[in-house]
Structure formats: structure tokens, C-alpha cells
N, C-alpha and C positions, 0 to 999 in steps of 0.2 A: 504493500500500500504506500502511497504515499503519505509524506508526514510535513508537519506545517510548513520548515524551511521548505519543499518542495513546490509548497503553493503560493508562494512569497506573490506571486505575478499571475493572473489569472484571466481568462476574457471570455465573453458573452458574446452570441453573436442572434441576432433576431433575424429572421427573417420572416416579417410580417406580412400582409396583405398591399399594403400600401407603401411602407418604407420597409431599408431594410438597413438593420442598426448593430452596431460594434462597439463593444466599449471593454476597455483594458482595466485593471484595476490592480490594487496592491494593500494588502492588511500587513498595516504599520503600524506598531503601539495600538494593538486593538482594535484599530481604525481602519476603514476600506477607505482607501484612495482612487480614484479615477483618476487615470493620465494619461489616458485617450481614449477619445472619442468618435467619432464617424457614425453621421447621418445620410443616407442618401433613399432619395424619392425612385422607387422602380415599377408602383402600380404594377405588381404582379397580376393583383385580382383583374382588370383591365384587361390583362391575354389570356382570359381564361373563358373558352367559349362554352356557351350548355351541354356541349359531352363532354367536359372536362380536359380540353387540349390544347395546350400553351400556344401562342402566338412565338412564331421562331422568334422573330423579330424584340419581341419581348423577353424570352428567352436568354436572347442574347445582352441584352438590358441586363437583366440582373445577374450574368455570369461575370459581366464585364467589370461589374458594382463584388463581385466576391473575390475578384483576379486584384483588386485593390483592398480589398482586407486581406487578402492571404499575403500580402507584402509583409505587412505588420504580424501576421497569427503565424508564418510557417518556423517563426523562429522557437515559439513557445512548444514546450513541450506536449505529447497527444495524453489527455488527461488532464492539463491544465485550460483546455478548450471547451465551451459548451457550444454547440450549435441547435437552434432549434425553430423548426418552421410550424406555422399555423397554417389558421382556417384555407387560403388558399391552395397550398401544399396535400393539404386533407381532400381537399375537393379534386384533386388531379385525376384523371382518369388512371394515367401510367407517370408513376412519379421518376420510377428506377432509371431512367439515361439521366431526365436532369440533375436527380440527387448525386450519380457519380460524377457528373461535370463540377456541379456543386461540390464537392469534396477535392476533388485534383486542383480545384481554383482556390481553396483556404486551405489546403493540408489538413484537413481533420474531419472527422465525421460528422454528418449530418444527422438529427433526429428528428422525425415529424412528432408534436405531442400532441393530445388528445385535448379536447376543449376546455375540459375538467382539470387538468392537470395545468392548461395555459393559466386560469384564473386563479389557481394555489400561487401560482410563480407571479403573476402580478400582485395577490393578494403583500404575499412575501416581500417583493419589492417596497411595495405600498408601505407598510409597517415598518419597513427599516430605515422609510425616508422620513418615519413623523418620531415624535414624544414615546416614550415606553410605558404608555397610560393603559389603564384598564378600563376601557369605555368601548363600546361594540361600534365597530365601523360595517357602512355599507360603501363597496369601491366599488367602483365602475369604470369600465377602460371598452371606449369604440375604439376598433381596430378598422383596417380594409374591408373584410370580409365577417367579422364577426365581433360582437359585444358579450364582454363578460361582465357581470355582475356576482359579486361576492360580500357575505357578513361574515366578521371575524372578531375574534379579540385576540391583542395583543397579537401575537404571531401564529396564529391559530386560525383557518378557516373555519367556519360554521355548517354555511351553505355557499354554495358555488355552481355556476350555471354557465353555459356558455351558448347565446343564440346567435341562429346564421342572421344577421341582421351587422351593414356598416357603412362606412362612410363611401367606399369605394362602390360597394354590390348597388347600397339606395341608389345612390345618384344617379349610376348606368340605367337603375328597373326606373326612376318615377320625374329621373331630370334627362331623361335621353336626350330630347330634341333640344334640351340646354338652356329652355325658359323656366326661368324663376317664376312659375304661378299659385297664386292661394290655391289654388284647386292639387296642385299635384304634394303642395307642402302637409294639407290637409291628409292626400291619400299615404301619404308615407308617415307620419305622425300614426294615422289612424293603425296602419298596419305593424308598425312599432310594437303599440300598445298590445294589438293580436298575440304577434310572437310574444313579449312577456307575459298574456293572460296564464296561463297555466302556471306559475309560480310566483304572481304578485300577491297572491291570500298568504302560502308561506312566508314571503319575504315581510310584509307587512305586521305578521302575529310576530314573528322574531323582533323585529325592530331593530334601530339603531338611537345611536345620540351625534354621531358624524358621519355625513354622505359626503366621498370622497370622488375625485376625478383623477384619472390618468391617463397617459402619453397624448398625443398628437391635435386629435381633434378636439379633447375637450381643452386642452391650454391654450389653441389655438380660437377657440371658443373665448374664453377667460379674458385673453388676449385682447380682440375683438371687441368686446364687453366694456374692458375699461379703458382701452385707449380710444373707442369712439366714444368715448365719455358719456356711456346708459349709466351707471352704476363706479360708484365711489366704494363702498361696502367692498372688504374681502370677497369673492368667490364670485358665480353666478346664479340669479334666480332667475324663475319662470317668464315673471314678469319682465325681464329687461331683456331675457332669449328670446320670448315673444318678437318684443321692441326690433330685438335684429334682426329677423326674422320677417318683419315688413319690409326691414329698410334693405333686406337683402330682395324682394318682392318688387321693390321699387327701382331698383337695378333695370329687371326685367330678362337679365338672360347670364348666362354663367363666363361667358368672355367680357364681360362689360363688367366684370366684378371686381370696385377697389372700394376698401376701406381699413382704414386704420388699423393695424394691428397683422393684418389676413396679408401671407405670405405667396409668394407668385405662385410655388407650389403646390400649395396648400385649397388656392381659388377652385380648381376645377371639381375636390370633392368634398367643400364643407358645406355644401346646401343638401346631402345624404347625411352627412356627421351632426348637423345642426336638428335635422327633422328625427331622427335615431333619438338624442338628447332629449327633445322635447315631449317625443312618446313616453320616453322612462320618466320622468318629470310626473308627466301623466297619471301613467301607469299603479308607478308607487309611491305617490303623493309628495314628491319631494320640494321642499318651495327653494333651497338656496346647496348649490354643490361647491366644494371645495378644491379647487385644484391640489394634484400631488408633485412632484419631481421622481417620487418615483414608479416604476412600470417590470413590464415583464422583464428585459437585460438588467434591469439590477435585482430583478430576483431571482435570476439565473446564478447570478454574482453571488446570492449569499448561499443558495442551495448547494453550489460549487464549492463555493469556501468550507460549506457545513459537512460536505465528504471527507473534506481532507483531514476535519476535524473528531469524524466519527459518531456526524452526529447526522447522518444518514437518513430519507424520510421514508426510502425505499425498505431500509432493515426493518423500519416502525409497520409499515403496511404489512409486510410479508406475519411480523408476527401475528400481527392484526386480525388477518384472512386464517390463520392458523388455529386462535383461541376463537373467533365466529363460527369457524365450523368444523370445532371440536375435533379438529386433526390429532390422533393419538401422538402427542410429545414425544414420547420415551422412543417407537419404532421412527419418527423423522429424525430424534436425534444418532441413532444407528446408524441409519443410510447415509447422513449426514458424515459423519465421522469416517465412513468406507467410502464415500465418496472423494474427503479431501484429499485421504491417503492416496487413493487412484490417480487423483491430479497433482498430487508435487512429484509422482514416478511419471507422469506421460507430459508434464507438461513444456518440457525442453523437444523432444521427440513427435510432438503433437503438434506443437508451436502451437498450445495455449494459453493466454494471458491471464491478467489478472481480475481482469472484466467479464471473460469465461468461467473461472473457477467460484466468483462470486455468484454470478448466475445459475451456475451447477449447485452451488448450497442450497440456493432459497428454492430452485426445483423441488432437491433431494427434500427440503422441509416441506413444502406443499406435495408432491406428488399425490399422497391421498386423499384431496381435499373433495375429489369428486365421491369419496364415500358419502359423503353429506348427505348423497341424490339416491345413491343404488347402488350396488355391489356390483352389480351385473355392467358392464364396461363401464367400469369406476372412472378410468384413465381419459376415455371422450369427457364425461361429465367433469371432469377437473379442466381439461382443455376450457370447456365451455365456459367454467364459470370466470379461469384468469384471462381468457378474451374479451368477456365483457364486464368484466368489473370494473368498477372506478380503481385505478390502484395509484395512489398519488406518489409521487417521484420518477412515475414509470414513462419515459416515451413509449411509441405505437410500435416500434420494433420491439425494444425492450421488453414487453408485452407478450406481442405477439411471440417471442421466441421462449418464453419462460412457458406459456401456453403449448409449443409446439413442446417442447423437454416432457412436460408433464402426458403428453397426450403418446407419443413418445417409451415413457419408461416400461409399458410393457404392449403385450400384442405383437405382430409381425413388425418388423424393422421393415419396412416397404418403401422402394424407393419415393414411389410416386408420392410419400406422406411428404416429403422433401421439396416436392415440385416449385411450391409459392416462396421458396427463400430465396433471400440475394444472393446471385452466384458467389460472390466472394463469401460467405456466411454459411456456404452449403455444407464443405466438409469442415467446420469448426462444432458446428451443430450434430453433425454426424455422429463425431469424436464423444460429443458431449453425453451428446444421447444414449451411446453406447458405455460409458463408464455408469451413467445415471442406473441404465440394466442392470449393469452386473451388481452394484452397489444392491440394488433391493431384489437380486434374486437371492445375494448368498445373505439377506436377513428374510427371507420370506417364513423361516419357523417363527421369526420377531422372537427368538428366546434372547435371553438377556448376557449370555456369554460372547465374549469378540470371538470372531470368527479367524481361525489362524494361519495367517494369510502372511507366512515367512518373508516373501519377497514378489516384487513384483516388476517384472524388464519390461520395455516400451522398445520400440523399433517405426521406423513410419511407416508400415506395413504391419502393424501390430503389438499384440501385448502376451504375455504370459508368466500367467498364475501360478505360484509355489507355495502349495498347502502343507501344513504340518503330517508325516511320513503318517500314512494310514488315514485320514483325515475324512477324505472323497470316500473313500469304502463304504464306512460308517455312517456315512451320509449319499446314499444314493438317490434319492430326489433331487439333492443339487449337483450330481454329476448328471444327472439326466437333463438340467435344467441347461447348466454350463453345453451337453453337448449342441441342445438344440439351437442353443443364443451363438454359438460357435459356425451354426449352418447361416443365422440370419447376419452374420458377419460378413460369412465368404459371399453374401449377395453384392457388398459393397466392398467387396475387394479387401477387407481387413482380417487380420487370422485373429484367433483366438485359441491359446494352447494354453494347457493346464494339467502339474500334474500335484 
């Protein structure tokens, strides 16, 4: 693992709907410093047609825009990088060419996260840019393509929600033709309000005592507000969004749009960003919001930092999902342990890291979690539940591969279970998959004695087992079990010998 000197220097990189953001940072004396920064405008959501397929042209926009943070990021070490894309990335039809273009252009990997998990990480953000008071905040952050709304206290989210509703998608659906009318301000407001009906009663019984704003369009909003002098008063209310809100009406069209505050790049999508604002206003009764400084890259920034420091949100969920559905402890911590042993023998030989071997834990801990459901193909019902669970710290690969492991640990080793990974991910998971096996075949009595397991050799074509002299005999179940997992090896080219 890494250890704080390690993380002395760390960086964020968003890429969001609309912009797409970078920021470096550094914990000095306790303190996160930022000492760079990088903003740039790429309107991803803008090349993104109704079947989900990027505009080359735009494409190329935002490669160009990450061939310029990878100037600054190829130096950092992989592990001291986060990358993470949103709601437009989510919406992609086929993400995989540009995610690896994405990648060869910043040196590090890409993660798409999941809407839920976007609104934790601004939540985060949010919280470590105010006071460390104990009063229940509601935050709010329009993106491009999508608004999250979250209640939290202290550094704790509550509830958290992410709808496809933003600055970029409104403008395209209800300002196309690029006139600023009451009628189209109306239907977009109106539909705002729609998308949040379904969990404005919750949000509202919860309550708060500070309704917070974050990144782009609401500062740029803020912005607006008090340098075309509506409002003297900290923040924004209804009443003075209203107010600009005409005088944005009185314009009459979205190229004709100048006013105080509103930035050249900013003009084309804050009459989607401003009508979004005013539905939530609406919605959940709010009369005056707060801008923040901080947003999703600086809660990438602290959830990073929080790795290095062991204070993990990923390890908290995993145990989480574990005591909810009553996974037997004592046999995960087994497989658990016969697992790590497998991977400090393969993991030179395998060329598995350190992001692997973690992975392969919190499998080895969940693997039974689909007992919860049925006995009867336990393994799918586990798959199912870590695919679509909320699991916060987790990007959608991250996820989705922790899911594929568990679904994975028994049944046929089938190629075709393989087919949906990233090629570069195929035989890592493979490797993974295959230790995860043997780990819970040779505890499948779940008795509570270690299994004697003298020695263990790796080769890149395989592994083999040295059991205590007479051992297998006395145990013919799991020499029958080892033979069989030995045949679904030689399907993937991997031996498996044991004596």
C-alpha cells in the first residue's frame, strides 16, 4: 500500500458533462493545498447523439483537452491519480475506444462512477470546503448532463440522488432553436420539478438548516445575481433567479446573451442550468441557496487522500453489505486468508497488483452474499445483488468486476462469462477468478482447521499445490474437486497440478 509520504502530491481529474477539470493538490501540515488547477469547457454532452455516439469531432475536443492534463499527470505516480467521468460517459453507447484514448492521453486510468457515488464525492467535496459544524446540509450540484442533490451531516451523506436533468441536456431539449421564451422557460422548470417529484416528500420530511450550491452553473448563477446587482444578500433566492430569468427572456435569444457576471462560455448553456435551479427551488421549497467552492475534484481529492490514509469508504461498504446480509464471518474470513496466501505466491508471476489483490479480498468476503436469496445458484444471486447495489466508493468497473469474481467463484469457468471485460482486464480477472476457486473449494467443509497447504509455485502458465504428505487421500472430495477445477483451467490454457 501506499503510505502518506507516498501521497505527499495527488490529482483529480473530472470529467464532466460540460467541462472537464484537473486539479493537483498537496497535504501539508494537515492541510490540502491546490497548486494546480485546469479548467476547460468540452461540452461532451453536446456530441452525444440519442443512440449514445460521440460526435468524432467532439471527441476529439476533449482528447485534445486530456493530451494537456496528461502533460502535468504523466509525471505522478498510477495510484496517486483519480480519474472519473459522469453522466455523459454513463450514457455512451460504447465507451471502450474512447476510454483507452482517454487513458494513453493522461497516463492513468479512467473510471466511469455511478450517479450515487458522483453525489457522495461532491457531497465530500462540499463538506470539506465549509465549517466542521453539525447542522444537516442539502447540496446541490447541476452538472452537463445531470443534477445531484444530497442531505448530509458533517461528512456523512444521508440521502443522495442523482437525476438525468442539466445544464447542457435542458438547453439542447427546450432552448434548441436558441430563443429565450417564457413558454419554453416554463416547460423546462415544469419538467425539472417532474424529475425531482419522486423524492421531494423524502427530501423535505428529512430536512435541512443549509441548502448548499456547487460547481459551474450555480456560481455562475451567484455570479450573475450579484454583479447584475438583483441581490446584495449572500447566496441566491427564488425571487431574484426569477428576476434573471426575465431579464434573460428579454434578451430574446441565446447568442444575444450578455450580462454581468455570465462568462463567454458559460452563455450558451445557463438558460438549461438556470430553469434546472428554479424547478428545484420549486420542487423542495427552497427560498435562498448558498454557493460552495467546493464540488466533485475536490472530493475526489479527499476520498484519495482518505486511501492513503486507510480510511477507505470502499472497506466500510464491503463490511457493510456483509453484516446486511448476514454473510457467515468466520467461513469469509477463511477464504479470505487462503486467498491472500495465493496472491503474495502468484503475484510476481501473474503480474498482479495491488488493486487486484484488494479486490480479490472483499470478493473472497462477499462471495456468499447471494445466500441471502437461495442456495440454489447462490453465486448468480451474489453477482446480482453487487451489480446493482448502491456501493459507495465503488466506480462502475470496480463494481462491475467485484460482481463478475463473485459470480465467478464457482460453477463452470466459461469463457464466454468473460466476454463483457476490457481486453486489457481479461486475463487479470481470469487469474483472479481462478485463485478466488480454489480458495473456497479447499474451505468448502468450512471446518475450522487451516488447510495444509506447505507450499505453493506460480509459473505464467500456472500454479501448483503442495499439500501436507497424505493430506489429499484423507480428503477425497477435494481431490475430486481440485481434479475437476484443474479440467476448467486447461479451458483457459492455465495448469493446475497438485500433489
Amino acid at each position: 500500500m501506499h503510505t502518506e509520504n507516498d501521497a505527499e502530491t495527488v490529482a483529480a481529474v473530472d470529467l464532466g458533462s460540460n467541462s472537464f477539470h484537473m486539479i493537483v493538490a498537496r497535504r501539508q501540515d494537515g492541510e490540502v493545498l491546490k497548486v494546480d488547477r485546469i479548467k476547460e469547457t468540452v461540452r461532451l454532452a453536446s456530441g452525444l447523439d440519442p443512440d449514445g455516439q460521440l460526435d468524432p469531432e467532439v471527441g476529439q475536443r476533449a482528447l485534445a483537452c486530456l493530451d494537456r492534463f496528461g502533460q502535468r499527470l504523466r509525471q505522478l505516480p498510477r495510484g496517486c491519480v483519480r480519474v472519473v467521468g459522469t453522466n455523459t460517459l454513463r450514457q455512451m453507447d460504447d465507451s471502450r475506444a474512447f476510454l483507452r484514448a482517454a487513458e494513453e492521453a493522461l497516463g492513468h486510468p479512467v473510471e466511469i462512477i455511478a450517479g450515487r457515488e458522483e453525489a457522495r464525492l461532491i457531497y465530500l467535496g462540499v463538506a470539506h470546503a465549509l465549517a466542521d459544524d453539525s447542522g444537516r446540509r442539502l447540496v446541490m450540484d447541476i452538472g452537463g448532463g445531470s443534477t445531484e442533490f444530497i442531505i448530509g451531516e458533517r461528512f456523512e451523506p444521508v440521502l443522495a440522488e442523482s437525476l438525468e436533468m442539466g445544464c447542457v441536456t435542458f438547453t439542447q431539449r427546450f432552448f434548441a432553436d436558441g430563443k429565450l421564451t417564457r413558454k419554453a422557460f416554463a416547460a423546462a422548470q415544469l419538467q425539472a420539478q417532474r424529475e425531482l417529484q419522486p423524492i421531494a416528500s423524502a427530501y423535505r420530511a428529512a430536512g435541512w438548516e443549509q441548502p448548499l450550491g456547487a460547481s459551474g452553473t450555480i456560481l455562475a448563477l451567484d455570479r450573475m445575481v450579484h454583479e447584475g446587482e438583483l441581490d446584495e444578500a449572500p447566496g441566491v433566492s427564488r425571487e431574484n433567479l426569477e428576476r434573471l430569468r426575465d431579464a434573460l427572456i428579454e434578451q430574446g435569444a441565446i447568442k444575444r446573451l450578455k450580462w454581468p457576471g455570465l462568462a463567454e462560455d458559460r452563455a450558451p448553456v445557463i438558460a438549461g442550468g438556470l430553469a434546472v435551479l428554479l424547478g428545484a427551488f420549486e420542487a423542495l421549497g427552497i427560498e435562498r441557496l448558498h454557493p460552495s467552492d467546493g464540488a466533485l475534484r475536490e472530493g475526489v481529492i479527499h476520498d484519495l487522500l482518505g486511501r492513503f490514509r486507510h480510511e477507505d469508504v470502499r472497506g466500510s461498504t464491503i463490511h457493510h453489505l456483509r453484516r446486511r446480509f448476514a454473510v457467515d464471518a468466520s467461513q469469509a474470513e477463511r477464504v479470505q486468508a487462503t486467498v491472500a496466501r495465493l496472491v503474495s505466491a502468484v503475484c510476481a508471476a501473474w503480474e498482479l497488483g495491488e488493486d487486484d489483490a484488494e479486490r480479490l479480498d472483499w470478493a473472497a468476503e462477499l462471495h456468499e452474499i447471494g445466500l441471502a436469496l437461495a442456495h440454489s445458484k447462490y453465486h448468480k444471486h451474489g453477482e446480482y445483488i453487487l451489480t446493482w447495489a448502491d456501493l459507495p466508493g465503488f466506480s462502475q468497473p470496480e463494481q462491475a468486476e467485484l460482481a463478475w469474481l463473485v459470480r465467478l467463484h464457482r460453477g463452470g469457468l466459461k469463457p464466454k462469462l468473460l466476454s463483457g471485460v476490457r481486453e486489457d482486464r481479461a486475463r487479470p480477472l481470469l487469474f483472479m477468478a481462478a485463485l478466488l476457486r480454489l480458495a473456497v473449494l479447499l474451505h468448502r467443509s468450512r471446518a475450522p482447521d487451516p488447510v495444509p497447504l506447505e507450499r505453493i509455485e506460480a509459473t505464467q502458465q500456472g500454479l501448483t499445490l503442495t499439500f501436507a504428505p497424505d493430506w489429499l487421500d484423507t480428503h477425497p472430495l477435494t481431490r475430486a474437486d481440485l481434479d475437476a477445477e484443474r479440467e476448467d483451467w486447461a479451458r483457459h490454457k492455465l495448469e493446475l497440478e497438485f500433489e
